[in-house]
Every structure is written in C-alpha cells, then in structure tokens.
C-alpha positions as CSV (number, residue, x, y, z in Angstrom):
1,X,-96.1,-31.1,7.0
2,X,-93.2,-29.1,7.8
3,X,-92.0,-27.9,4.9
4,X,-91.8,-24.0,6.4
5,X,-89.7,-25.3,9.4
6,X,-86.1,-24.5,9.1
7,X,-83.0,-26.3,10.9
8,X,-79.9,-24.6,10.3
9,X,-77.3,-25.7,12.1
10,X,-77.1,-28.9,11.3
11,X,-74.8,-30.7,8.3
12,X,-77.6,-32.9,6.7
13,X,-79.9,-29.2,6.5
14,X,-80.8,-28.2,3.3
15,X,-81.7,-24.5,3.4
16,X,-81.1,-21.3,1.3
17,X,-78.1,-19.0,2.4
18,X,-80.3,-15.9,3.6
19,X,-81.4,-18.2,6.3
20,X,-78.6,-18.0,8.4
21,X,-79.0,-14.1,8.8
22,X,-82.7,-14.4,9.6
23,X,-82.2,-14.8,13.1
24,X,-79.4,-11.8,13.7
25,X,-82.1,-10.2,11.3
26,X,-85.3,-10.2,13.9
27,X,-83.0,-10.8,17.3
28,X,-80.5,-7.2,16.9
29,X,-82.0,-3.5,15.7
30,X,-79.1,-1.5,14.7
31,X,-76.6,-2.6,11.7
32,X,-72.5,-2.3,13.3
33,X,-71.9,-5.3,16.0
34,X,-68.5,-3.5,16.0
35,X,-65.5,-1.5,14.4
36,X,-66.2,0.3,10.9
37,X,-64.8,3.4,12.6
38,X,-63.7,6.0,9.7
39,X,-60.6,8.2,10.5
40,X,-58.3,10.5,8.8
41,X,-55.9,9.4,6.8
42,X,-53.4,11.5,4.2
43,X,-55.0,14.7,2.9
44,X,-58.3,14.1,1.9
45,X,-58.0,9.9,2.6
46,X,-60.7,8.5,5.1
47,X,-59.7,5.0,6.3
48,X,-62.5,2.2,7.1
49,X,-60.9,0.0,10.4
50,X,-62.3,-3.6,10.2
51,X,-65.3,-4.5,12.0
52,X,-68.5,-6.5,12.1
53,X,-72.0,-5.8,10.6
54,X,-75.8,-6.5,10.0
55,X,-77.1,-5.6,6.8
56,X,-80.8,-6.2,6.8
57,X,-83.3,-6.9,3.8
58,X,-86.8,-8.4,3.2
59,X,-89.6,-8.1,5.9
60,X,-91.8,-10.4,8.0
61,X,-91.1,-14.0,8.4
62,X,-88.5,-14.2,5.3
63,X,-86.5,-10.9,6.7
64,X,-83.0,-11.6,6.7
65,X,-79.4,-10.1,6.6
66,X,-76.1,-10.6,5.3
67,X,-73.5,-11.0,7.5
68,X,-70.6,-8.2,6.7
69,X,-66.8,-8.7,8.2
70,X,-64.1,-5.5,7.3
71,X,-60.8,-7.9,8.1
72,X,-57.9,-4.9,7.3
73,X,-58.2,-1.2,6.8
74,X,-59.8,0.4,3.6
75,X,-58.9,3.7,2.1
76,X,-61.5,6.2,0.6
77,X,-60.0,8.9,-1.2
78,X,-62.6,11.8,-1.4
79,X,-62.8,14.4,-4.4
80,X,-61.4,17.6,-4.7
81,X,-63.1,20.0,-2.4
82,X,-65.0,22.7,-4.1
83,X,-63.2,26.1,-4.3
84,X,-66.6,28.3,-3.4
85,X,-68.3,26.0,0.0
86,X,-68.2,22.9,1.7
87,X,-70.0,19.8,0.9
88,X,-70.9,16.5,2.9
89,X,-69.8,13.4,1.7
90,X,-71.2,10.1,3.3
91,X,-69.1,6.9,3.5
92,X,-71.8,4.0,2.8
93,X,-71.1,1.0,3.4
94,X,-73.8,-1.9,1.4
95,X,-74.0,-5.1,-0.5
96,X,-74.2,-5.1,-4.5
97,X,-76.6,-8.6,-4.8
98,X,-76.0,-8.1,-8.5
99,X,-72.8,-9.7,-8.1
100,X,-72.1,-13.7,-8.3
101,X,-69.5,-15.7,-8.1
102,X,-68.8,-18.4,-10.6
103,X,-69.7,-21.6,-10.3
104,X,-67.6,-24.2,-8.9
105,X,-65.5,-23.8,-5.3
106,X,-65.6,-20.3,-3.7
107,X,-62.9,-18.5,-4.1
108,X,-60.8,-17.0,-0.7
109,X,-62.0,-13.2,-1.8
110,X,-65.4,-14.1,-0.6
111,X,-67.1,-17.2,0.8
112,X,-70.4,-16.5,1.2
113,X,-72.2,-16.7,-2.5
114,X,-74.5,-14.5,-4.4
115,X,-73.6,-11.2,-3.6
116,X,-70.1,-8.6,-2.5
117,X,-69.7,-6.1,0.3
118,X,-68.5,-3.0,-1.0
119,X,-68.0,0.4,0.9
120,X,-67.6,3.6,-1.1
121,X,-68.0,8.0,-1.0
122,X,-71.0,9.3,-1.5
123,X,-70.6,13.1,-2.5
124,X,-72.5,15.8,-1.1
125,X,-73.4,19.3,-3.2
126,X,-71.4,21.8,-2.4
127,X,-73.5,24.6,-0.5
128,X,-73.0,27.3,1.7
129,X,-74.5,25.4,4.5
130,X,-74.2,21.8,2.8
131,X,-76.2,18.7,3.9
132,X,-75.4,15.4,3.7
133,X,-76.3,12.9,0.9
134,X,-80.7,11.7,1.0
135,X,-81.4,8.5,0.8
136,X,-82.0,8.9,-3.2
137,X,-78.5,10.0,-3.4
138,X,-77.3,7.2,-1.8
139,X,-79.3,5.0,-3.5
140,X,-78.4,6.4,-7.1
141,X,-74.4,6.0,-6.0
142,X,-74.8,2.3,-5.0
143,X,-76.9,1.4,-8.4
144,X,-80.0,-0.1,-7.0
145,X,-82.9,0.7,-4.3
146,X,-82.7,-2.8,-3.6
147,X,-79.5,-2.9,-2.1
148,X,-78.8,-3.0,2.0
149,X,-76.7,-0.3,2.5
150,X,-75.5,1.9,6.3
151,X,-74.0,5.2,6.8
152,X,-70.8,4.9,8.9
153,X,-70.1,8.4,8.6
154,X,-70.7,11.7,7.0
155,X,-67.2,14.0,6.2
156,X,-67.3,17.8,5.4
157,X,-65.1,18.8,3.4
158,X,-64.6,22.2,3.6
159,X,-64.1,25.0,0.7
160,X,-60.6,24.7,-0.6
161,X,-58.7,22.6,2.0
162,X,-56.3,19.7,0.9
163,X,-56.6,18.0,3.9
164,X,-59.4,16.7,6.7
165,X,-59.5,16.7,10.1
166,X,-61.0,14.8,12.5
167,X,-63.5,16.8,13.6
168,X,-65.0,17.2,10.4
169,X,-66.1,13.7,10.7
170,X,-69.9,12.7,12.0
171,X,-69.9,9.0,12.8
172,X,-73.4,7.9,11.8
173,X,-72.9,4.2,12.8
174,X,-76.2,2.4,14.5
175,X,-75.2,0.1,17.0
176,X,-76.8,-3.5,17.1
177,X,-78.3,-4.3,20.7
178,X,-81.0,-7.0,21.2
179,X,-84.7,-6.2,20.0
180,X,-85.7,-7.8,23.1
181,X,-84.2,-6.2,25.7
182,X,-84.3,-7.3,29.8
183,X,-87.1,-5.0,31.3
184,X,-84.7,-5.0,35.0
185,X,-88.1,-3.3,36.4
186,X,-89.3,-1.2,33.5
187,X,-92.6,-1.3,32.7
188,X,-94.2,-1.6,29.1
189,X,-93.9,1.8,27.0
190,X,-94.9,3.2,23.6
191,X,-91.7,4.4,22.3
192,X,-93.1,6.4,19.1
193,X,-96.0,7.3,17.0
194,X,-99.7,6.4,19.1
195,X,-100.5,10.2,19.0
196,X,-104.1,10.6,19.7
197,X,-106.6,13.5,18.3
198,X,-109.8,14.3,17.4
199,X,-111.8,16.5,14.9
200,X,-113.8,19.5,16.6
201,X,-117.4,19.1,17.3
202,X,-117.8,15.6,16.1
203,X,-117.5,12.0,17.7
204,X,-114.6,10.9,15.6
205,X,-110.7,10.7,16.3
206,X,-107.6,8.9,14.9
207,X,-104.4,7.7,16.8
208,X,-101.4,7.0,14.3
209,X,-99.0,4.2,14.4
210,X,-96.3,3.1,16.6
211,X,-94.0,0.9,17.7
212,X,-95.0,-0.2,21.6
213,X,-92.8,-2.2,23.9
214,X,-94.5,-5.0,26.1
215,X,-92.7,-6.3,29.3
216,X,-93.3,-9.7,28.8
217,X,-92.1,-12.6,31.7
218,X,-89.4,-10.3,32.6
219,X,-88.1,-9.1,28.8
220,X,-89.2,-6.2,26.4
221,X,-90.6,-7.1,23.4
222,X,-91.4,-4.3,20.7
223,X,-94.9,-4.5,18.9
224,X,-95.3,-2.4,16.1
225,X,-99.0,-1.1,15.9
226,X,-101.1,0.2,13.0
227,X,-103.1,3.5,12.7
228,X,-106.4,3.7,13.7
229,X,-109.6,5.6,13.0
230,X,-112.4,6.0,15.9
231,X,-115.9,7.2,16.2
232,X,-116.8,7.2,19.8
233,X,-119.8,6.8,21.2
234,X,-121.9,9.8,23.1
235,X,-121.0,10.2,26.4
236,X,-118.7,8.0,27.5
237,X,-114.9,7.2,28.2
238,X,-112.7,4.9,26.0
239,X,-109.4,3.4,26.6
240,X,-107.2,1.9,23.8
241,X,-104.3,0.0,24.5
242,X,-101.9,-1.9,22.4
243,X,-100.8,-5.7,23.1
244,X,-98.4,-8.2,22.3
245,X,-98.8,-9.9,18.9
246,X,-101.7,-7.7,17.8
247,X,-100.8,-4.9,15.6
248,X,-104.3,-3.8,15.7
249,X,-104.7,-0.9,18.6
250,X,-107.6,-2.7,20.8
251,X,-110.4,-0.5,22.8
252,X,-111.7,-1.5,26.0
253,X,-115.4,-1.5,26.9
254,X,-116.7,2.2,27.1
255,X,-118.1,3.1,30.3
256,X,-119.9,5.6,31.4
257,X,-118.1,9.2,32.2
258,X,-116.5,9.3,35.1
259,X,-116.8,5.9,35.6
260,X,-114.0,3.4,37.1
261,X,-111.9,2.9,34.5
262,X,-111.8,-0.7,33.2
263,X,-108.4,-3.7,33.9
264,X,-105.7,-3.6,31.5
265,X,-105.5,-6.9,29.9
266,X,-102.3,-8.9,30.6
267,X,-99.3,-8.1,28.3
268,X,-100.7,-5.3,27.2
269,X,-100.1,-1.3,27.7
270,X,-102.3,2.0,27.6
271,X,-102.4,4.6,25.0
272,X,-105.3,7.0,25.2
273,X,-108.7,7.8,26.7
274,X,-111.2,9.4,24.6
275,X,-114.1,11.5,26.6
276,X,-116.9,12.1,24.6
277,X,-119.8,14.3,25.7
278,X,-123.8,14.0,23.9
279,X,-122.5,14.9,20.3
280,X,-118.7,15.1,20.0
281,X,-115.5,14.3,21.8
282,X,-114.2,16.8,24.3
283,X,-111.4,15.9,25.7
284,X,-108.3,12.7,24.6
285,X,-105.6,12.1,27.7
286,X,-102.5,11.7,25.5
287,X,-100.0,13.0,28.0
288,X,-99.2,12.4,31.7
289,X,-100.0,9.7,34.0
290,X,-103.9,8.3,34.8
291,X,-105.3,7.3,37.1
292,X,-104.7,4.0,36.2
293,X,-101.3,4.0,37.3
294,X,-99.0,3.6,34.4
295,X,-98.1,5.4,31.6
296,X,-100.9,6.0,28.9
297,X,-98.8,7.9,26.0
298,X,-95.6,8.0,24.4
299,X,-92.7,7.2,26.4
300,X,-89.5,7.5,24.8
301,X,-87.1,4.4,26.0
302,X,-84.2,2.8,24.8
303,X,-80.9,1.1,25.8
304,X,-79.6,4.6,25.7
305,X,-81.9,7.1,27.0
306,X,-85.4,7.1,29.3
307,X,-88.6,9.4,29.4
308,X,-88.6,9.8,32.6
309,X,-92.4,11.3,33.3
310,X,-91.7,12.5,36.5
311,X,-88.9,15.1,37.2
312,X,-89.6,18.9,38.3
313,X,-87.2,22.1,39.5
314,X,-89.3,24.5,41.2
315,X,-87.8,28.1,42.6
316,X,-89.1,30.9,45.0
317,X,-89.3,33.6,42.9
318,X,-91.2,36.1,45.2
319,X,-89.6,37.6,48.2
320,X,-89.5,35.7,51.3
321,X,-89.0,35.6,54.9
322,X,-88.9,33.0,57.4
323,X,-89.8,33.4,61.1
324,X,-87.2,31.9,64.1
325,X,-87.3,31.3,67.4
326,X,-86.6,28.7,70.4
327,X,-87.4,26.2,70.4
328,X,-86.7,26.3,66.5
329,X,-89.6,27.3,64.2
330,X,-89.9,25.1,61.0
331,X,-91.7,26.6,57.8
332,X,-92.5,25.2,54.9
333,X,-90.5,27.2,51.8
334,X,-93.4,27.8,49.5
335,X,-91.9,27.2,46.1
336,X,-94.0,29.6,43.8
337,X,-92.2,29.6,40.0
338,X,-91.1,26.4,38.5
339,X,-88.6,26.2,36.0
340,X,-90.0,22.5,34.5
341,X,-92.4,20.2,35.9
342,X,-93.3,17.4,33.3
343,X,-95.4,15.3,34.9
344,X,-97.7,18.1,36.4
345,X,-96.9,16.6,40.0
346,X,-95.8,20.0,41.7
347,X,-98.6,22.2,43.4
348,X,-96.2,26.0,42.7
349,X,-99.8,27.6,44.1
350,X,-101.7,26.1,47.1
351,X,-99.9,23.3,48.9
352,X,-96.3,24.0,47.5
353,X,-95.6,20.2,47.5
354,X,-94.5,17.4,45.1
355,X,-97.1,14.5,45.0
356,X,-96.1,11.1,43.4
357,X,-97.7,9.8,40.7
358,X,-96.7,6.4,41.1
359,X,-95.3,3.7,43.5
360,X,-91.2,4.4,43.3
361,X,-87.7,5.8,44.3
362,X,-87.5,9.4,44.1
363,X,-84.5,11.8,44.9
364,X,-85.2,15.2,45.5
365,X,-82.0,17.7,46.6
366,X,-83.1,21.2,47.9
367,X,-81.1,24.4,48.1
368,X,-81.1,27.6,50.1
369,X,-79.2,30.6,50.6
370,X,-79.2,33.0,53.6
371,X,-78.9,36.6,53.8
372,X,-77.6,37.6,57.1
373,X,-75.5,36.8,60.0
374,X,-75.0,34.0,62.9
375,X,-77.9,32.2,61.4
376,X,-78.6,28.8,62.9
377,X,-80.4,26.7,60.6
378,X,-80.6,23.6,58.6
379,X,-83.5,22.2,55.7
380,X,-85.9,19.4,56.5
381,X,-87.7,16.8,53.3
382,X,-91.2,16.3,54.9
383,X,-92.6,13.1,54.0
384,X,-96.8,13.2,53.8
385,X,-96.3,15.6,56.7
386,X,-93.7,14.6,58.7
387,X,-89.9,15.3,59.1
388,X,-87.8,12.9,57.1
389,X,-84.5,13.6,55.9
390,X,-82.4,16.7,57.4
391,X,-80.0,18.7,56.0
392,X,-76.8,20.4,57.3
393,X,-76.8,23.0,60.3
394,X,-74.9,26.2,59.4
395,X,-73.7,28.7,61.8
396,X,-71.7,31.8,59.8
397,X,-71.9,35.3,58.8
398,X,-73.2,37.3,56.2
399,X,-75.0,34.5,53.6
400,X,-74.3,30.9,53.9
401,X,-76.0,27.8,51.7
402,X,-77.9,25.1,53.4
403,X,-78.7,21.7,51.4
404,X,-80.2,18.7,52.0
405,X,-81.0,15.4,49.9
406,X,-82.3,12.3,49.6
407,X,-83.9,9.0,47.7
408,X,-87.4,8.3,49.1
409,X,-89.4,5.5,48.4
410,X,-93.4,7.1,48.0
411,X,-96.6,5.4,47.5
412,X,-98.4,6.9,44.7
413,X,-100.0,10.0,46.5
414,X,-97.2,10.6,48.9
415,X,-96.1,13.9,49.0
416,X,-92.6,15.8,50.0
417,X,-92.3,19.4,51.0
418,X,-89.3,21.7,51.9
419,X,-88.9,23.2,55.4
420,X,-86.6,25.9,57.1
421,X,-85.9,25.3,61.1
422,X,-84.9,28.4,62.2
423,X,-83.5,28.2,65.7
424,X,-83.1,31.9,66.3
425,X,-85.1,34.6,67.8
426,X,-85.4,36.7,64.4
427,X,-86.7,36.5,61.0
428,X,-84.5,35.1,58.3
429,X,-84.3,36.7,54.9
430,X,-84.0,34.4,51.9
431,X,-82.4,34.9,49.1
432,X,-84.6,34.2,46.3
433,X,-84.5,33.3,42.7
434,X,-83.8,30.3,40.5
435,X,-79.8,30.0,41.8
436,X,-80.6,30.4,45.5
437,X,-83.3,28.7,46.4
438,X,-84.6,25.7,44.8
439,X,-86.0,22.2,44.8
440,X,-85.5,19.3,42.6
441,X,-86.7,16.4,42.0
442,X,-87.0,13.2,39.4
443,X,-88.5,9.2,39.6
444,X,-85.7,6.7,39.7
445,X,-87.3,3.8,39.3
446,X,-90.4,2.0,39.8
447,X,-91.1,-0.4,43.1
C-alpha cells in the first residue's frame, strides 16, 4: 500500500541514493548553492575555488540531483591560444555516471557511489568574433548527453597572448534560490511563453506554453502550462487563465461581447481574452492591464528583476508659457511627448494626466526649469484634482530648477497631474524639452 512513499531520513530506510537529491531537486531552480568562482591563475591557468552544487537529472516525480562539494582549489590549464583570433573556452563542471566504485567500503576520494564529479575545458573555435562552446560541444567533451553538467564560466582567450586576465572571464554560474518563493504582496504572474495570436479572418488562435507563477496562501508556486490551440466561438469574448496544478490552460465561460467579464477562479491567473466578431477573431488582449484588475499577459518576475507594467517619463516638447499673478495662478504643465509609457496610463493629448491602473504605491518626481528672472514659484502633484504634494519655492535670476516628489497611494482610476503656481504678475517662460521639463512616474507595489 505504500510502496511509492519514501522516508529518508531515517536509519532503518531502505531507499536508492538519487533519493536524497530529489527534494533539493524540485525545492531550488538554479545549480551553484555557492563558490565554484573561476579566477586567473599563471599564464593561461584558470583556478576552480571550492563550493557547493546541484546537479539535476530525470524529470517529474523521480527528478533528482547529485549533490556536488569542490573542498580545495582546482587548476584548468587551457590550450595554446590560436596565433590568427580568439576563441571561447567554457569551464564545465558535470558528473560522469559511467563511473563506479568498487565494491566493498567507499573509499575517502568519494563517498557517495555510482558516479564522479569532474570539472574540465571545453574549447571554443577560434574566430574572428568567437562564441562560446553549444550545448553539442559540451556534450561531445563530457562523453555522454546523459550526463548533468553547468557552465561556471566562459574564458576568451585571445589571439596570441600567454597569459589571461580577468576580464576575459564571463561567469556563467546559475544561482540556486527556492522554486517557491514568498510572494511579500506580489500577485500571480506568467513569467514566459502564454503568447496569444490568431490566424486572419478565421475563428481560430493558439497561445504557446509557459511557465506561470500562482501566489498561493502567501508563497509563489510556478506552474508550467502546455500550448494550446482555440477555435472561438462567433461573437463573443473569452478569457483563458492558467491555475495551480493544471498544466492544461483553462477557458472561462464565453460571454457575450462587451459583456461583464466573468470571476477568476481561486489560485489561478489571467492570460488572454479572445474577441471574436460573426466569422473570425478580431482582436486578442495579450498586453497591458484589463479591466479585470490584474495582469492578463507575460510578466517577467524573478528574485532578481520585476516587470513592472506601470512606469512612464513624459516631456513638454512644444513651447510653453505659463501665466502669474497674485494671488498665485496654478496651471497644469501639459506634458505633450513621452519618452516611454508601458502601461498606456499617460493621457500626452487631452487631459495631460497619469491614471492608475491598479490599487497601489506610486512615486512620481517632476522637473522644471525656468527662463527668466526673480521668478517666484514652486510645482504642485494634483491628486484626482486637488493639491497634494508641493514642491520647492525658488526665488533667483536668470533660470532656476523647481522639483517636487512623492509616493502616493491611488485607487485604480486615480489620477496625478503636474502644476506651476506662479506668484507673479507676468508670464513665465519654460524651458522645454526632455532635460528641462519632465515627469516620471512608476508602481511600487500593490496595496
């Protein structure tokens, strides 16, 4: 009855060795817990320092990994650089599994069974602009396909030279980190594939594979998702959304178009609507937010970088100038040329303001430079309306600066807008253009 469970730390357990890896297998992505630095050593010696790592093989519920520990420095000599060009030489680090011990007590050059770490040079062709060994390469060098292997680092070595330097040196190591990762507020994401598309004048579309990542009681859990080929229905809107232990991308009930769109289902996240008119589909939202209030495409996350939907810079471009008087007049700068605006959330044409697409923290910073003399003046953030955060008051000669910033918390559909008090009895000229008078702007973090 339970034959397939597995108790391994425990003395009376008997299980194979490749279970003890399975759980750093599934539980870290990346292959280097730590060290395997490569540095320079005499001429054209590299030097392995000692460190920890993960090398992965297998899949599904039998994937597993063998446990690799560097405990002193190792030396790679690399060959004779090539008189003509450079070449790129990887140093791999993998484990030959055609290797066994004898039978009988372990000896102390390795403890661990079936199988021997081993790192080694991987040469590159010499080229006038050279690239590093392909995964055949590799592959061929090691002696199998089979073998779990990790780049720590790719070394040019230049035409002629006798010696390295440092800088010729790429480290290529993956870090491990946690698979499932503490959300701290971030909401589920697609991190790649899930691009959506359709064929011209027809009813039928096809989104590809992905990995998604479902916040889940508080933690991120990736779910990888297969590709999937659609034929929609004639007039009507469809949602598909990915969730948590289902690789199979899901479709919500189509409604009508124009209709309310339909609940997410728990655990789960968007990843395109399909609008299809009488006989084919005429639009697929693949890009941006929805109305439905989160994020229904792509968004690239990790430990180490965000998509962040939301960020503009915006510019007057136009020539502009700004009325004053007492008391002080306040106009709104009207922003006409923007320099990026990924979200689509800045109006650079009729209302000159940033809406918010979602419920979140948002800083925005402003800039302005003044041509003239004893200006008295200072820059307002306008809140749906109304004054919020001011800015500096300047009194000088000739051109002075005026800034002003802050972090706002909006409601999604609250909007902020830049304005110039001008507390004299004259008209102000601006200097315009992208280095003298902007505004900026970016989502921090959800509520």
């Amino acid at each position: 009855m339970y034959d397939n469970f597995k108790l391994y730390n425990y003395s009376k357990a008997l299980v194979s060795p490749d279970g003890y890896g399975r759980h750093e297998s599934n539980f870290l992505s990346g292959d280097i817990i730590n060290g395997f630095e490569t540095v320079i050593g005499t001429g054209l010696q590299v030097t392995t320092k000692p460190g920890n790592a993960v090398l992965r093989y297998g899949s599904g519920g039998t994937a597993s990994a063998y446990l690799v520990s560097l405990t002193a420095d190792f030396t790679t000599t690399l060959s004779t650089a090539d008189a003509s060009n450079p070449r790129i030489d990887a140093i791999v680090l993998y484990v030959d599994t055609s290797v066994s011990l004898p039978s009988g007590t372990p000896t102390a050059a390795n403890l661990d069974g079936l199988g021997v770490a081993k790192l080694i040079k991987v040469n590159g062709t010499p080229a006038a602009s050279p690239s590093a060994p392909n995964t055949a390469a590799i592959q061929t060098a090691i002696g199998s396909t089979s073998y779990p292997y990790t780049i720590l680092a790719n070394w040019r070595v230049n035409a002629g030279v006798s010696a390295l330097s440092q800088t010729n040196c790429t480290d290529t190591r993956v870090f491990a980190a946690p698979k499932n990762e503490r959300s701290f507020g971030q909401g589920s994401f697609i991190e790649s594939g899930g691009v959506a598309s359709f064929t011209a004048s027809t009813l039928n579309g096809s989104i590809t594979a992905g990995t998604a990542w479902i916040s889940f009681n508080g933690v991120l859990v990736p779910q990888a998702f297969n590709s999937l080929s659609l034929t929609m229905a004639a007039s009507k809107d469809r949602y598909y959304y990915v969730t948590l232990g289902n690789s199979t991308i899901q479709a919500a009930t189509d409604v009508s178009n124009g209709a309310a769109s339909p609940a997410l289902p728990a655990n789960s996240v968007w990843l395109a609507k399909y609008v299809s008119g009488a006989s084919a589909i005429t639009s697929v939202l693949k890009d941006g937010l929805s109305s439905l209030g989160a994020p229904i495409y792509p968004r690239q996350f990790s430990t180490h970088a965000l998509y962040n939907p939301s960020k503009f810079r915006v510019y007057r471009n136009a020539a502009l100038s700004l009325p004053g008087g007492a008391p002080p007049v306040n106009t709104k700068i009207t922003f006409d040329t923007k320099s990026f605006d990924t979200g689509s959330n800045f109006d650079a044409s009729t209302n000159f303001r940033f809406t918010a697409p979602v419920a979140g923290f948002y800083s925005f910073d402003a800039r302005l430079l003044i041509l003239g003399s004893a200006e008295n003046g200072k820059l307002i953030l306008y809140k749906n309306g109304t004054a919020h955060s001011v800015g500096n008051n300047n009194a000088a000669s000739n051109f002075f600066g005026l800034a002003v910033s802050d972090t706002l918390q909006l409601a999604a559909g609250d909007y902020v807008e830049v304005f110039y008090s001008n507390g004299i009895n004259s008209t102000t000229a601006i200097e315009v253009g992208s280095s003298n008078c902007y505004f900026t702007g970016f989502l921090v973090s959800g509520m």
